[in-house]
C-alpha positions in Angstrom: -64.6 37.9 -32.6 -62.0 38.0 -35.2 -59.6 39.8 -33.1 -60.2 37.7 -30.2 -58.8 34.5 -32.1 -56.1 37.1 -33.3 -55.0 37.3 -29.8 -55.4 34.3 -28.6 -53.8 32.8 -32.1 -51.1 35.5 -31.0 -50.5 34.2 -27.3 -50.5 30.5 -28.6 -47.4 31.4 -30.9 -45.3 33.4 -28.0 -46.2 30.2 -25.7 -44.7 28.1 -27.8 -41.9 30.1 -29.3 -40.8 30.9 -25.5 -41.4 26.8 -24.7 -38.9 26.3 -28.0 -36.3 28.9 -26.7 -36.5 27.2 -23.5 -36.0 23.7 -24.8 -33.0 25.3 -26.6 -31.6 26.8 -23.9 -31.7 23.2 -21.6 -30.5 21.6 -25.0 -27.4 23.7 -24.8 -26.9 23.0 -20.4 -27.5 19.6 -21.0 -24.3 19.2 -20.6 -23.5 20.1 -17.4 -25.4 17.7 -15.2 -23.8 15.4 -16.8 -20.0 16.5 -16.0 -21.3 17.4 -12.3 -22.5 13.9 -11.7 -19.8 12.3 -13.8 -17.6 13.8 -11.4 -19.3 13.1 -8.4 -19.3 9.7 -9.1 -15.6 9.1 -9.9 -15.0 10.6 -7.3 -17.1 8.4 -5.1 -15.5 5.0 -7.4 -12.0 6.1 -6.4 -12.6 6.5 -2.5 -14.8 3.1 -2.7 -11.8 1.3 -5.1 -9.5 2.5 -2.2 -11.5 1.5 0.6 -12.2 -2.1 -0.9 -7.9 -2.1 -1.5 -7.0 -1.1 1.6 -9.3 -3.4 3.9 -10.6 -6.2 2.1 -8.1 -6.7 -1.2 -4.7 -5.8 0.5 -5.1 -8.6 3.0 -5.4 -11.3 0.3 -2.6 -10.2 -1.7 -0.4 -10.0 1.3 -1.3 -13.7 1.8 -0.5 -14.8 -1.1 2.9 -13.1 -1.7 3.5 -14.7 2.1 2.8 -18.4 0.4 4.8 -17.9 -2.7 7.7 -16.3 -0.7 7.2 -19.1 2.0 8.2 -21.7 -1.0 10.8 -20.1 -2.2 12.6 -19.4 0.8 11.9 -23.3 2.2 13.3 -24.8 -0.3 16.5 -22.2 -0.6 16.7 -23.0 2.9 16.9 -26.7 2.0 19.8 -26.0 -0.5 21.7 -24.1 1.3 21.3 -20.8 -1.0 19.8 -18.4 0.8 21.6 -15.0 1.3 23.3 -13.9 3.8 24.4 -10.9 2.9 23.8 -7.9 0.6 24.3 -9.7 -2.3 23.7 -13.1 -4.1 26.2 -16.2 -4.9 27.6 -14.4 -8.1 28.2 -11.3 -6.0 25.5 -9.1 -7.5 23.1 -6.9 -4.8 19.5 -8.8 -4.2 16.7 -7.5 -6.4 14.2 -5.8 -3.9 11.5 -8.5 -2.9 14.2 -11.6 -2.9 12.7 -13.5 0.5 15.6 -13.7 3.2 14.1 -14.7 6.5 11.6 -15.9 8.5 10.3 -13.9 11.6 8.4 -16.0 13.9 7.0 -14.2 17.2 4.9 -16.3 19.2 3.4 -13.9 21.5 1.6 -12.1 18.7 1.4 -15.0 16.6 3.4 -13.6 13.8 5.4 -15.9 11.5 6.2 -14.0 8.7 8.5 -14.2 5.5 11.1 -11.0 5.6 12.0 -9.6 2.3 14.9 -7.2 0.9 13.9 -4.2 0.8 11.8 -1.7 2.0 9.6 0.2 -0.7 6.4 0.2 -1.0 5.7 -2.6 -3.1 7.9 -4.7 -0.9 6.0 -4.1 2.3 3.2 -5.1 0.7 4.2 -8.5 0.7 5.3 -8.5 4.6 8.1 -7.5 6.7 11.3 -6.0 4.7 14.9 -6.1 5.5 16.5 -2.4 5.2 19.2 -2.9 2.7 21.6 -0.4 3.8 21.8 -3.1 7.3 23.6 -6.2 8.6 21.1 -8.9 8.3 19.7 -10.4 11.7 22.1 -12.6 13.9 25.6 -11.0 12.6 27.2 -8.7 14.5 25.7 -5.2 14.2 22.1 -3.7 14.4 19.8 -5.1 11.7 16.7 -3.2 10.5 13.2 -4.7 9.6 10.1 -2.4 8.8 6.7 -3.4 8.6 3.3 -1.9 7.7 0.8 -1.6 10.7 -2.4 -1.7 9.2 -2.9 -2.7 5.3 -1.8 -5.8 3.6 -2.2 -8.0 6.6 -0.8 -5.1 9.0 2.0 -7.5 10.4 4.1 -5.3 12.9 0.3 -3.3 13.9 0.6 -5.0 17.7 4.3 -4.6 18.2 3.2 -2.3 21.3 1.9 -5.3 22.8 5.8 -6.5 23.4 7.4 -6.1 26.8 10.9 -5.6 27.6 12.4 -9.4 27.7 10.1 -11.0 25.6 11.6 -13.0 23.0 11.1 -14.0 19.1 12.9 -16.1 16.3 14.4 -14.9 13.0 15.6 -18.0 10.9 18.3 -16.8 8.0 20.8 -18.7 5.4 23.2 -18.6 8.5 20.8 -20.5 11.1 17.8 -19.8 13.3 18.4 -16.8 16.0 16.8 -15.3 19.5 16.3 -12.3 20.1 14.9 -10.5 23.4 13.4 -7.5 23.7 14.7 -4.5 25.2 11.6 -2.0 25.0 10.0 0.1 22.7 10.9 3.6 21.4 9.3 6.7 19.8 9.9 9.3 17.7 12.5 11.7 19.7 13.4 9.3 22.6 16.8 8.1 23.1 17.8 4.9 21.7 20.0 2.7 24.1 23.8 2.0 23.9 25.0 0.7 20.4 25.5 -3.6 21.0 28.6 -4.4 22.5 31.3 -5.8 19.9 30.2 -8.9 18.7 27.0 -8.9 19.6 23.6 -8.3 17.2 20.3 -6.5 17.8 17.2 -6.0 15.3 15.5 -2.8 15.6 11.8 -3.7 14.0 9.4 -0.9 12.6 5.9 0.5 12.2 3.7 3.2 12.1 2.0 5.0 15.3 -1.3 6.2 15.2 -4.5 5.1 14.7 -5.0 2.5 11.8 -4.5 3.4 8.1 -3.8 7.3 9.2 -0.1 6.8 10.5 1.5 9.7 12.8 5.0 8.6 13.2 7.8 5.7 13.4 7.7 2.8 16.6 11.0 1.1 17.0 10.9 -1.7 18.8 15.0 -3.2 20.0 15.8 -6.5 20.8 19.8 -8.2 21.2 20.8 -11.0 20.0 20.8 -14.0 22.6 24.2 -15.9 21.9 27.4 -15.2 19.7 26.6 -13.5 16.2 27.4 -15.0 13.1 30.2 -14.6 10.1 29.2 -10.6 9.1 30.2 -9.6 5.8 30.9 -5.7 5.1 28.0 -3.7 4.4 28.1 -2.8 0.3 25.1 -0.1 0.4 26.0 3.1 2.5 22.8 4.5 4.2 22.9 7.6 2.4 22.9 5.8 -1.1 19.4 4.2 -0.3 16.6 5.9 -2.5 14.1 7.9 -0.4 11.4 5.7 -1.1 13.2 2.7 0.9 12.9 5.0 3.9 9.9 5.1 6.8 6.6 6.8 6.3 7.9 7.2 2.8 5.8 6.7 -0.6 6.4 4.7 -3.5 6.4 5.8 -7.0 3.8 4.8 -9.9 4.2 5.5 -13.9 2.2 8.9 -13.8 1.1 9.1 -17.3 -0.8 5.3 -17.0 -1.9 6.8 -13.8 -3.3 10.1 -15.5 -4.7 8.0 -18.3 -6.6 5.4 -16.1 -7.8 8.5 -14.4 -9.4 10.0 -17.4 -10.7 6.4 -18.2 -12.5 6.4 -15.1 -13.6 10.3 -15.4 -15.2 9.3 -19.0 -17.2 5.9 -17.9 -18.6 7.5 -15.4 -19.9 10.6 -17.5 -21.1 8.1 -19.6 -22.6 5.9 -16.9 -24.7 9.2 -15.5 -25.8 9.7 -19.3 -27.2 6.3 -19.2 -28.7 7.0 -16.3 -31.3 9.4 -17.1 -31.4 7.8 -21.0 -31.5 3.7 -21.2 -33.0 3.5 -17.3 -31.2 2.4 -14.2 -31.4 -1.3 -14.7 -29.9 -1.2 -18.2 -27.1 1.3 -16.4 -26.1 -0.9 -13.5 -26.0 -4.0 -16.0 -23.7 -2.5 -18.3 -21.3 0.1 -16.1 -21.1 -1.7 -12.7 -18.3 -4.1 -13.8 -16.6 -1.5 -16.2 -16.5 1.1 -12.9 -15.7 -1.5 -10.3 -12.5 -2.8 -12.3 -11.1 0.3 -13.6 -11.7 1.8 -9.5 -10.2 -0.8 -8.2 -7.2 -0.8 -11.0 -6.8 3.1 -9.9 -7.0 2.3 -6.2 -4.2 -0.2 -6.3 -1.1 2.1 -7.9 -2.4 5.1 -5.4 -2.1 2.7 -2.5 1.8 2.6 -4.1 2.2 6.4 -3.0 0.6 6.1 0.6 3.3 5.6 2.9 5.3 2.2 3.4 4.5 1.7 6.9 0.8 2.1 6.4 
């Protein structure tokens, strides 16, 4: 009898030495589901924040940079102070975003402010002006680039433009038409340079299907009438930065970047530990704001490096 409760005293004290070892050993681990679904989820914040930028943010903020620049450009109309050329009234080159135009094209009901510039950050707010060109309605080719898709995706139906169709560009030197002469891909020949005196606008966008651009549409129109006073051209082509160029991306403080990164990577490991140790309700209460802002605060400056035309 004795040495049956021996053995059984025995068994009991290897069961729970093994159970101790064993709660040791998940003790130690415990770790790891929480880094695996910590990353899992910023991974899936960062593609949502994008998402939400690119189709449901981007279109707002174009809109309102098109009302404030709308404003500004009236009322420099007004006074007579627009530019019309490279550089301002004091003879110093426009800062990149300075409204310059208005494009209006009835057929696709397009009536866009034009911008200098043609970063990123610029073709965000609509249609920019390519700085190393004449500006529309002086004598010379002028170049305008728009996105196709995100914020507002102004230039996405240029295809939709037939040879002799017509639009309206109003600068600081009047209100010009311009009639289209056709439409032009990557690799095909572009038609005879305008004949002296005259203008033409070359506007472009991205091919492909939306937000996943394959390559550059041109679309040419001339100048209907005489071309205005043209001033000489102060930025050479092969002076223009790189980001200013098609299907290019923009540039973004990497070290903020890396740091909101590691923000995110650390709320969300923290939001899968609440997870499993306050409850769910107490985890979407307290993280679901937190995740939502810092995503969508990643999601904007990564937008900044997709390229211009997108």
């Amino acid at each position: 009898m004795t040495a049956t409760i021996e053995t059984a005293e025995t068994a009991e004290t290897a069961e729970t030495a093994k159970t101790a070892k064993t709660a040791k050993a998940r003790k130690r681990g415990s770790a790891k589901p929480y880094a695996v679904g910590g990353a899992l989820l910023t991974v899936s914040v960062l593609l949502l924040g994008i998402c939400a930028q690119m189709v449901l943010l981007s279109p707002l903020q174009h809109r309102a940079a098109q009302a404030a620049g709308f404003d500004r450009l009236r009322g420099e109309l007004a006074a007579g102070t627009v530019a019309v050329s490279q550089s301002d009234q004091r003879g110093r080159l426009l800062t990149p975003g300075t409204p310059l135009m208005l494009l209006e094209i009835p057929k696709l009901h397009v009536r866009e402010v034009v911008f200098e510039g043609t970063d990123s950050d610029v073709l965000a707010k609509g249609p920019g002006h390519r700085r190393d060109t004449l500006l529309p309605g002086q004598a010379g080719t002028s170049v305008i680039m728009g996105r196709a898709a995100a914020y507002g995706g102004p230039f996405g139906h240029l295809e939709d433009l037939t040879p002799g169709t017509t639009f309206r560009i109003t600068t600081g030197q009047g209100r010009f038409t311009f009639r289209v002469l056709d439409l032009r891909h990557a690799g095909e020949r572009a038609p005879a340079a305008p004949a002296a005196g005259k203008g033409r606008v070359v506007l472009m966008t991205a091919t492909g299907p939306s937000y996943l651009p394959k390559g550059v549409l041109r679309l040419d129109a001339d100048l209907v009438g005489d071309a205005a006073d043209t001033p000489a051209l102060r930025i050479a082509p092969e002076s223009l930065p790189p980001s200013e160029l098609p299907l290019r991306g923009g540039s973004v403080v990497w070290w903020e970047l890396v740091l909101w990164l590691q923000a995110l990577a650390a709320a969300s490991v923290a939001a899968v530990w609440a997870w499993f140790r306050w409850g769910r309700r107490q985890t979407w209460i307290v993280f679901t704001g937190l995740l939502g802002a810092v995503g969508l605060h990643l999601a904007e400056q990564i937008t900044r490096l997709l390229p211009n035309l997108l």
